[in-house]
C-alpha beads as a LAMMPS data file, in Angstrom:
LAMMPS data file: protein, C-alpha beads

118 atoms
117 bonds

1 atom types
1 bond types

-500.0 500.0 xlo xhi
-500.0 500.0 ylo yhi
-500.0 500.0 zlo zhi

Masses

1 110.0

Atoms # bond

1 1 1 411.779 -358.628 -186.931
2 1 1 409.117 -357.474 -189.306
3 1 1 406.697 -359.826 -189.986
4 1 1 405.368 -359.763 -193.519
5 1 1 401.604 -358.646 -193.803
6 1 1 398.825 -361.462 -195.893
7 1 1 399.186 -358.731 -199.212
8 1 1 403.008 -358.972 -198.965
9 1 1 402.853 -362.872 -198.501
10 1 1 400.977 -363.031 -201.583
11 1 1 403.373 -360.478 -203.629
12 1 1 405.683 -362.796 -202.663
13 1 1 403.649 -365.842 -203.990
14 1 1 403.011 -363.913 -206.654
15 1 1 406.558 -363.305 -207.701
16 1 1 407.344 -367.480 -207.440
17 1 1 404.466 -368.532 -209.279
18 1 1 404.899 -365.230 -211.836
19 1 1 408.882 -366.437 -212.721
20 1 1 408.006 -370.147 -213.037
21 1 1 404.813 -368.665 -215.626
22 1 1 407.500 -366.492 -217.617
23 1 1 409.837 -370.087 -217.313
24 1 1 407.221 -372.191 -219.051
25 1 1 406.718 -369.219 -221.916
26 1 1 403.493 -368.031 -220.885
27 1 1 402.274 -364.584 -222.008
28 1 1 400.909 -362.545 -219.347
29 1 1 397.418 -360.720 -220.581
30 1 1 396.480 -359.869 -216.796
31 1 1 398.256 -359.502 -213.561
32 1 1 396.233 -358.859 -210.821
33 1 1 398.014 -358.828 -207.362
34 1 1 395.252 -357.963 -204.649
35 1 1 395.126 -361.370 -202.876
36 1 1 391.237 -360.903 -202.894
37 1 1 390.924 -360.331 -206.623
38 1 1 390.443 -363.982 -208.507
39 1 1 392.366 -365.223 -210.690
40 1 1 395.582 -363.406 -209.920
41 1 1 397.217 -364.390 -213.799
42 1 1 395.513 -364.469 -216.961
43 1 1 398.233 -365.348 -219.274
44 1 1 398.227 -367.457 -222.682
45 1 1 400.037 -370.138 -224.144
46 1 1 400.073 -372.247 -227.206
47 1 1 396.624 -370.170 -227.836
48 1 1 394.786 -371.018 -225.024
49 1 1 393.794 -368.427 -222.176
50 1 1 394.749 -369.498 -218.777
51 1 1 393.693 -368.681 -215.301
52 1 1 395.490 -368.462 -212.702
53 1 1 394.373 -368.181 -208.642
54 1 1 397.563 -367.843 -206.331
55 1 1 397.402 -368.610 -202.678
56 1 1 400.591 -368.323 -200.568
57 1 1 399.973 -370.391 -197.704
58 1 1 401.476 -370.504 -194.101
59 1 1 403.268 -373.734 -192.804
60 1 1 401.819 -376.392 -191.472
61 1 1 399.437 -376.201 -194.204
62 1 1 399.480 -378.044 -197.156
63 1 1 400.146 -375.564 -200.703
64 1 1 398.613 -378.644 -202.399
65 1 1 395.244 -378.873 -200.639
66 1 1 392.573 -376.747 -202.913
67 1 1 388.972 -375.204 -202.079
68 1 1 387.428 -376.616 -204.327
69 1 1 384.365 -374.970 -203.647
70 1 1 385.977 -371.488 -203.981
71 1 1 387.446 -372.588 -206.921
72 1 1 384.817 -373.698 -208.651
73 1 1 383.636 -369.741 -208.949
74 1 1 386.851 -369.445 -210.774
75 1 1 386.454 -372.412 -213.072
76 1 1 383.260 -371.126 -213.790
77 1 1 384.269 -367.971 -214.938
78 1 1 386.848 -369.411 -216.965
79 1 1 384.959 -371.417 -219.237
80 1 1 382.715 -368.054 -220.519
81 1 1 386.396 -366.892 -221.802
82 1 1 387.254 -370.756 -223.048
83 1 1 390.360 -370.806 -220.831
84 1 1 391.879 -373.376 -218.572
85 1 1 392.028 -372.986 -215.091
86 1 1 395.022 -373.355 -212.441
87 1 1 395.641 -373.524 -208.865
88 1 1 399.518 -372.143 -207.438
89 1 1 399.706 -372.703 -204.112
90 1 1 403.126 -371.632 -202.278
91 1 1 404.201 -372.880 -199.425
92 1 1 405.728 -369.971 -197.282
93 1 1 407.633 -370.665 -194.031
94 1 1 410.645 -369.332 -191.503
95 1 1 413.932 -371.145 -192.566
96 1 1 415.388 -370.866 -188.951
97 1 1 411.937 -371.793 -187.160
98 1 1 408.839 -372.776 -189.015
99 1 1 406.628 -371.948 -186.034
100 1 1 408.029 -368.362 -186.563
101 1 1 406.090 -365.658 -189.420
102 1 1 408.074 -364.756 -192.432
103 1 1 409.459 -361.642 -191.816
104 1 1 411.279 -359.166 -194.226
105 1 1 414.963 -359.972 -192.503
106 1 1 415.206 -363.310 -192.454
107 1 1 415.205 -366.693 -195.114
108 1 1 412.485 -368.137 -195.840
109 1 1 411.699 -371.782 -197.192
110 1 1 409.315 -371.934 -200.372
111 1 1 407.271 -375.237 -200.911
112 1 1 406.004 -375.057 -204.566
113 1 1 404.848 -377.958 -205.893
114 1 1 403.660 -376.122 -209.428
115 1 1 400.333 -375.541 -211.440
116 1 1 397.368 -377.883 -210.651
117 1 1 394.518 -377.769 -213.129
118 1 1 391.414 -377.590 -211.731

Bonds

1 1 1 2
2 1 2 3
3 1 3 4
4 1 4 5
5 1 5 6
6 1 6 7
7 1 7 8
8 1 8 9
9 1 9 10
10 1 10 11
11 1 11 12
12 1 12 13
13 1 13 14
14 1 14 15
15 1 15 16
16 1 16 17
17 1 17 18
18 1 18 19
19 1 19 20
20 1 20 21
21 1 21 22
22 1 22 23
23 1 23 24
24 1 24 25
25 1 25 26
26 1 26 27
27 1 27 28
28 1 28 29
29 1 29 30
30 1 30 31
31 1 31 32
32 1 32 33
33 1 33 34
34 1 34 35
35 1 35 36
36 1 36 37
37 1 37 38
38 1 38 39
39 1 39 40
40 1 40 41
41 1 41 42
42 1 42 43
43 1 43 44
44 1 44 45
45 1 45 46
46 1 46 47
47 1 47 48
48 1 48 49
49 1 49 50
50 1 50 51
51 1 51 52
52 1 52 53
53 1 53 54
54 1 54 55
55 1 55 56
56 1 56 57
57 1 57 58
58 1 58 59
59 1 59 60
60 1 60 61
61 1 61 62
62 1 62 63
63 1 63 64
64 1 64 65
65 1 65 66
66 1 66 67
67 1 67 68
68 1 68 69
69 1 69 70
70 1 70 71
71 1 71 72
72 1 72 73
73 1 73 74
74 1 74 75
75 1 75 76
76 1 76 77
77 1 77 78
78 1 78 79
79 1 79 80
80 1 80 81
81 1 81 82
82 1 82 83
83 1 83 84
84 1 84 85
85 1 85 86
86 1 86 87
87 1 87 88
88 1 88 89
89 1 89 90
90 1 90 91
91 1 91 92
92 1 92 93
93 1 93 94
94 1 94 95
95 1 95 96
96 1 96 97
97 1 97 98
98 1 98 99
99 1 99 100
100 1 100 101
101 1 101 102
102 1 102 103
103 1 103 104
104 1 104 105
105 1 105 106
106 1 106 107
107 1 107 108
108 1 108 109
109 1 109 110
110 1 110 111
111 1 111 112
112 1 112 113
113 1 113 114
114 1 114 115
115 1 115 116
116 1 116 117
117 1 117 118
């Protein structure tokens, strides 16, 4: 079993949050996919910038809970450019046992619950 490493958690993230973005007609005018870069998506839409911070987070924990506080770096930012700010965090776990990493041959279970504005 080979366990996926934190940068190829987030490419996966990445990837879910990315599709749903391109779904909802964004256009992407920044992709940055180093998990320690903020925000990960700069993309606009009806003519408003948006940021975007991806987290993919491991199971028990909760892709809805936010850091505020690290946000609020983010948020800051944003409003220089004008642009609205996002949370996406994705859920990641083991389909056959969620106490088990998420490893390159086996399902996995995604727990998306969308875009929060922060």
């Amino acid at each position: 079993m080979s366990q996926l490493t934190k940068q190829e958690l987030h490419n996966l993230a990445m990837n879910i949050v990315g599709k749903d973005l391109e779904d909802q007609g964004y256009e992407f005018l920044g992709v940055n996919s180093d998990f320690k870069k903020d925000p990960q998506f700069v993309a606009l839409k009806d003519k408003k910038i948006h940021f975007v911070v991806v987290r993919a987070i491991d199971y028990p924990f909760d892709p809805r809970e936010i850091d505020m506080i690290f946000l609020e770096t983010v948020k800051q930012h944003a409003i220089k450019f004008n642009a609205r700010t996002f949370y996406a965090g994705v859920g990641l776990a083991n389909s056959k046992d969620y106490d088990l990493p998420v490893s390159s041959t086996e399902d996995y279970v995604v727990n998306y619950p969308g875009l929060k504005e922060i």
